[in-house]
N, C-alpha and C positions, 0 to 999 in steps of 0.2 A: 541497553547492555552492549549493543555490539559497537554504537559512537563513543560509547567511555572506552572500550575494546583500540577503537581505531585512533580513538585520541592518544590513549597510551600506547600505541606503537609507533604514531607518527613521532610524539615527546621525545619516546626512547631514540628510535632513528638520527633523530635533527640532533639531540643530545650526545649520541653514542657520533656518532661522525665527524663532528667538532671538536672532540676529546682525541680521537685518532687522528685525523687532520692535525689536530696541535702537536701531538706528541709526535709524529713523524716527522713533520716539518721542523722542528726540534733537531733530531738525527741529521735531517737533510741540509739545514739549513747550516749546522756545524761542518759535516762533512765538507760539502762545497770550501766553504771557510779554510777549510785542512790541506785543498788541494785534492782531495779524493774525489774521483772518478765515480758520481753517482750514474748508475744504469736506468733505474726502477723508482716509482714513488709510489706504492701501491695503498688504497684505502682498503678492506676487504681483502677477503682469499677467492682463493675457484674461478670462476667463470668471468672474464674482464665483459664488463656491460659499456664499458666508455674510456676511451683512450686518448690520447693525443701525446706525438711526439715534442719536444723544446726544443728548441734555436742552439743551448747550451748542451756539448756532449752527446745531442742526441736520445736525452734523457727521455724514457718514458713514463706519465705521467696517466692511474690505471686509476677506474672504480671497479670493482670487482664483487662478485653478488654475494659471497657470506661476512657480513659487516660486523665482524667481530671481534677483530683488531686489521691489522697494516703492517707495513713493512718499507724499507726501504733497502732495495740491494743495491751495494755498491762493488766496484773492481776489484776481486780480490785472487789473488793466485792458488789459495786452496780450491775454488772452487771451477774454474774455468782456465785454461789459458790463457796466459795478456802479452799481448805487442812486447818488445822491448822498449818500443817507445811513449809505451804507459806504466811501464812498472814503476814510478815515482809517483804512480799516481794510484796506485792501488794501497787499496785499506791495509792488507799488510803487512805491507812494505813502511808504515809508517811508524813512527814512536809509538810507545807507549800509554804517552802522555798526553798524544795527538787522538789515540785507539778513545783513550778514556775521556776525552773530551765529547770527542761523537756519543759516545755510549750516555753519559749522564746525559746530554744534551733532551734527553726524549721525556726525561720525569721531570729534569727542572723547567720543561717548557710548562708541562702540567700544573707542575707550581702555580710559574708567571700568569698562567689563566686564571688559579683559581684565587689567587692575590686580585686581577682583574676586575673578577667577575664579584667577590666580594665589595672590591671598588666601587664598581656601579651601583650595588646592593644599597650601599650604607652609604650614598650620596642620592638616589631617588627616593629613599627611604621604604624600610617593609615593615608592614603592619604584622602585627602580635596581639598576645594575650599581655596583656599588664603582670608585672609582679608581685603578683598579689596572693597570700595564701589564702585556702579556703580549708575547709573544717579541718582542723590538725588532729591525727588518729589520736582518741582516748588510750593513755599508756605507751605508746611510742617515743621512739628518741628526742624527736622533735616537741613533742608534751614534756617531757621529763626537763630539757633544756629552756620551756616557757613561752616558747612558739606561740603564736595565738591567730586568730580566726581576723581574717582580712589585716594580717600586720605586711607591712608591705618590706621589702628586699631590695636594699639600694647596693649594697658590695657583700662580696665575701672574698672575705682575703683582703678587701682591699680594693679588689676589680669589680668594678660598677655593674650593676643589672637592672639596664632599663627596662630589659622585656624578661618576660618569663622564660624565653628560647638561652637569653644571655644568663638567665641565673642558672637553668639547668646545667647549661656549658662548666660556668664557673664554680657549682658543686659539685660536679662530677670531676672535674681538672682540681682542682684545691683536696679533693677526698685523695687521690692518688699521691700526695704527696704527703699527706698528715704525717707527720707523728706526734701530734695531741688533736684537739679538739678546732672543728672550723672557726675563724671569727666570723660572725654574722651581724652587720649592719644593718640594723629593723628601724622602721616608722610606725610606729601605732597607727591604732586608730585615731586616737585624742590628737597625735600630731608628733606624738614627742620621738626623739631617737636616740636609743639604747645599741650596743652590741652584746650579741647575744652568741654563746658558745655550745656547738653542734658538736656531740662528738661522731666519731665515724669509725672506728675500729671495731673491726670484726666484720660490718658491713661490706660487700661482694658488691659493691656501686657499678661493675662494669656490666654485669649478667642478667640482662632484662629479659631474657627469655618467659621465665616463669612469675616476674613480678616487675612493675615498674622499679628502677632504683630507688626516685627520690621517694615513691611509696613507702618502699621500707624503710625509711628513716620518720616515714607520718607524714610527710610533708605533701600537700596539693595546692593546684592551683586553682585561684576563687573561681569559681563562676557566676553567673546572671540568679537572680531569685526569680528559679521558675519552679511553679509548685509541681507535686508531682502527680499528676491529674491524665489518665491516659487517654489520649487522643485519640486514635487508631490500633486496630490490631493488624500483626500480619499474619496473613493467613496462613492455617497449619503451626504457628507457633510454639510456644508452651502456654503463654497468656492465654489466647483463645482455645487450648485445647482445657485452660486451668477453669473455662467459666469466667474470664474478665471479661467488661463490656467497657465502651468509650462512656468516658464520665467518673469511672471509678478514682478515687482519692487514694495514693495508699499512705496508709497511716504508720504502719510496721512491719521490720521482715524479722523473722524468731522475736530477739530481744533487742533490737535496733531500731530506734525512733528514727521517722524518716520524714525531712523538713523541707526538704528540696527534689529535683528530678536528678540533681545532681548527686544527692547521697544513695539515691536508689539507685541509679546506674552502679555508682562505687560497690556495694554491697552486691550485686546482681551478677558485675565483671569477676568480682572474686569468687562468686560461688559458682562454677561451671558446674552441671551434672551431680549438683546437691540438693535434696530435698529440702524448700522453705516454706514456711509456714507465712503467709503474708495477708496483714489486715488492712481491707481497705473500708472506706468508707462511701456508701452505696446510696445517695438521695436521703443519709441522713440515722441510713441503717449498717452498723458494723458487722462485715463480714471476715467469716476466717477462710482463705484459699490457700490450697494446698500446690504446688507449685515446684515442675525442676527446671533449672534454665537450661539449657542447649549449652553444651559448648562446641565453639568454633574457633578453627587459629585465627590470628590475629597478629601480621608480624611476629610468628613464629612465636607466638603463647596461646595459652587455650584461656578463652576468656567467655564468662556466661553473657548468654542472652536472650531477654525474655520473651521478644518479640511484640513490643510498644512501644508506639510514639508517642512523641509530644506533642498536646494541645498547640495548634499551629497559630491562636488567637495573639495578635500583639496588643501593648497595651501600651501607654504613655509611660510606664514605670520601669516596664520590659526594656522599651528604646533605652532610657536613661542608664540603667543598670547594661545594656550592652555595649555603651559608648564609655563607664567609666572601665570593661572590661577589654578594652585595646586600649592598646599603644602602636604611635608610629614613629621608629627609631631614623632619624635622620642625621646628617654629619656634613657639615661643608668641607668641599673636597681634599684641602689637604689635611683635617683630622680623618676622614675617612680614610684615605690613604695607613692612614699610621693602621686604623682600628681594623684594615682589611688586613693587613701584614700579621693582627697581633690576632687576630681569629683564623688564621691559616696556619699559625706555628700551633693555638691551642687545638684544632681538628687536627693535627698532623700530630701531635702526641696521643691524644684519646685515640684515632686510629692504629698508632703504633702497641701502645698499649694493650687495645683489644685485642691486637692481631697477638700477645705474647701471652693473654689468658687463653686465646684459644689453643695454643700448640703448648701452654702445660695444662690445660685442663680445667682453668679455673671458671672459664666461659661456655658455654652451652655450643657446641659445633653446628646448632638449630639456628645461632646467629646469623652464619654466613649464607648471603641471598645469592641467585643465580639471575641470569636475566628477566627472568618473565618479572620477579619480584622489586628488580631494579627498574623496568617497566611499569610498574602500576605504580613506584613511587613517583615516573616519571609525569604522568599523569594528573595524580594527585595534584603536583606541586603545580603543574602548570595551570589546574582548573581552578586555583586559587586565585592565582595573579603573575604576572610576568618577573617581578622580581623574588615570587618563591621559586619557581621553575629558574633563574639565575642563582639563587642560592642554591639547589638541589645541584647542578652544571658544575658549581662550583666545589663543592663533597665529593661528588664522583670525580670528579677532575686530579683531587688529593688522592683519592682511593687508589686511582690508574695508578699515579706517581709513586704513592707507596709500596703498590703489590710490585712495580716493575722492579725495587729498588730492592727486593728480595735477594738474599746471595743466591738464588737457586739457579742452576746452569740453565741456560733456553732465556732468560729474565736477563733484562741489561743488567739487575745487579749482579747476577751470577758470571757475565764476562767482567765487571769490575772485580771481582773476588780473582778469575782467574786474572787480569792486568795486576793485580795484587801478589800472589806468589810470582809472575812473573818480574816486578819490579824486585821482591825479596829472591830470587834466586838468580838475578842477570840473566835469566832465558826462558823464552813461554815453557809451561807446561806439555808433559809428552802430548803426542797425538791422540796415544790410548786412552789418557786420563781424562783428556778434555772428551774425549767421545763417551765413555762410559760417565760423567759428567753429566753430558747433556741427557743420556737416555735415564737416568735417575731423575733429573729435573723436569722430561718432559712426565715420566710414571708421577710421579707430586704435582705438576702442575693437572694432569690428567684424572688424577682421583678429586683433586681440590673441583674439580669442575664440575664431577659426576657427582659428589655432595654437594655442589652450588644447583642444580640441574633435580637433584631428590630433594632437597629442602623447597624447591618453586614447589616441585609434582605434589608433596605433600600439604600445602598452603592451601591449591586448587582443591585436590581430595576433601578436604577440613571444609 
């Protein structure tokens, strides 16, 4: 507990600091460029832990111990007094157009990393789930449109999906633009390929709080054929308080035949804190157990759970069936190039997006995570493998860029909003307006934090 603990704050750290490092160095690196008189390059707020003066201006250059973003101050005549023989060189005293160069400079750095970092991604290549469906919900969308059980998913729209990561993208990006029905390019099983039409209207694909999206359209992804045979219990459970023991078979939960470990989970996830009725099958003897699952959140849904594992026994058949279930997406560098450009404008839309269901309401405000929860994805990603924890680097890295690019005053996009009236009216904004500006921006950004900060608390609670 506490090395997966230490792992994910070290992740978060290394992560979060290289994100701020970029993004300031962004500001800094334009400013300079401007002629402006950088003072400050500061990573962190509070308390400077590490310093060192530059050769250049005298610049100082800080680490500072609350690592929660940076800054960078530069010469400016509202806030200090400047030489006469620097005020050409103060921030502003310059253009507009020079003002708004510095300013964007700090999210399109974020960009360029996370174009980067995708770079690297999809020229070392990162292993995945294959594109494969697995049992398609009886009576769902995906049923109704002819879906089928291990049909495989080569485009939708058009846009290729080698991996199961790439289809979810491109059904979720293709759903927000409908206005009819998805195309879906399918490979049977037998071999052959058909296109197949998904419709999506009505369906809330952004809002996975309380359900997976592509769930409620039916659709899943295949998994291994492993039976569903409980291995272990954990203790205090629901399992072991229900009278399951290792060895048990289950056979059905209410009126659901269950042929995998994988359909048991499925039906188990959904039923949080529901009474099931569930038959296994006992050295040959059918039993009926009565059973509630736990619910626990789960990235901000409540999801059941039984409290069993899996038979941990591998078998020749197991291996086979877990090699046809990856894929590893690779790209020689300068297709990678294009395919990291073209997956940083798609996460820069689905973020955008998100971010407009949650401020009219369409998205669950249980979506937006704070750092602890930013933290254990950072974890996560990185206990996989080095180029998931580069993809993750690379999300966040978009995220920063997005949220900074906000019009909200305190947010570099909120000084380009005001460089904006100021270009339309020939002169900055009052003093008054830009102060009562900031103090609104900082109350929004200040509540956004405190529900970034109760959505963690609540996770941990669950």
């Amino acid at each position: 507990m506490f090395s997966n603990v230490a792992i994910s704050a070290l992740a978060f750290i290394v992560a979060l600091g290289l994100l701020i490092s970029i993004h300031e160095f962004g500001h800094f690196w334009v400013a300079r460029r401007m002629g402006v008189k950088v003072l400050r390059y500061s990573i962190g707020f509070g308390r400077t832990l590490w310093k060192r003066v530059g050769k250049v201006d005298d610049t100082e250059f800080v680490i500072a111990a609350i690592p929660l973003g940076g800054y960078v101050k530069m010469l400016d005549e509202r806030e200090a007094d400047v030489p006469a023989a620097d005020l050409h060189r103060s921030f502003n005293q310059k253009s507009v157009w020079a003002r708004s160069a510095v300013i964007i400079a700090g999210p399109l750095a974020n960009i360029l990393l996370a174009i980067a970092a995708y770079w690297l991604v999809m020229m070392l290549g990162i292993s995945g789930a294959a594109p494969l469906l697995g049992k398609v919900t009886p009576g769902s969308i995906a049923d109704e449109a002819g879906f089928e059980f291990e049909d495989k998913l080569l485009a939708v729209n058009g846009q290729e999906t080698p991996s199961w990561a790439d289809a979810r993208i491109a059904l979720l990006d293709a759903s927000l633009d409908a206005n009819g029905p998805l195309e879906i390019e399918v490979q049977s099983n037998d071999g052959s390929i058909s296109t197949r039409e998904l419709p999506v209207d009505g369906v809330n694909m952004l809002d996975a709080v309380e359900e997976d999206p592509l769930v409620k359209l039916g659709l899943r992804g295949w998994r291994p054929d492993i039976k569903p045979i409980v291995g272990f219990l954990s203790e205090g459970g629901a399992a072991e308080a229900a009278g399951f023991i290792p060895g048990d078979t289950i056979i059905k939960i209410d009126d659901t035949d269950i042929d995998s470990w994988y359909d048991m989970v499925f039906v188990i996830q959904n039923s949080a804190n529901k009474a099931l009725l569930i038959q296994v099958n006992r050295g040959g003897e059918l039993l009926d157990l009565n059973v509630t699952p736990n619910g626990v959140d789960v990235d901000g849904r409540t999801v059941g759970r039984l409290g069993v594992g899996q038979d941990q026994t591998t078998t020749p058949e197991f291996a086979k069936s877990m090699e046809r279930a990856q894929v590893v997406v690779r790209y020689s560098p300068l297709i990678a190039l294009g395919k990291a450009v073209e997956r940083t404008w798609d996460m820069s839309v689905l973020t955008v997006r998100m971010m407009g269901k949650l401020i009219t309401g369409q998205a669950s405000l249980k979506n937006i995570s704070g750092p602890v929860s930013i933290a254990q994805y950072a974890g996560q990603s990185v206990s996989v493998s080095f180029e998931h924890y580069i993809n993750f680097i690379a999300l966040i890295s978009l995220s920063i860029a997005i949220l900074n690019l906000l019009p909200i005053p305190i947010l570099d996009g909120g000084h380009l909003l005001f460089y904006l009236f100021e270009i339309i009216r020939g002169k900055p904004l009052p003093e008054r307006v830009q102060i009562l500006g900031h103090q609104i921006g900082l109350f929004l950004l200040g509540s956004l934090m405190l529900l970034a900060f109760y959505n963690d608390f609540w996770r941990l609670v669950q």
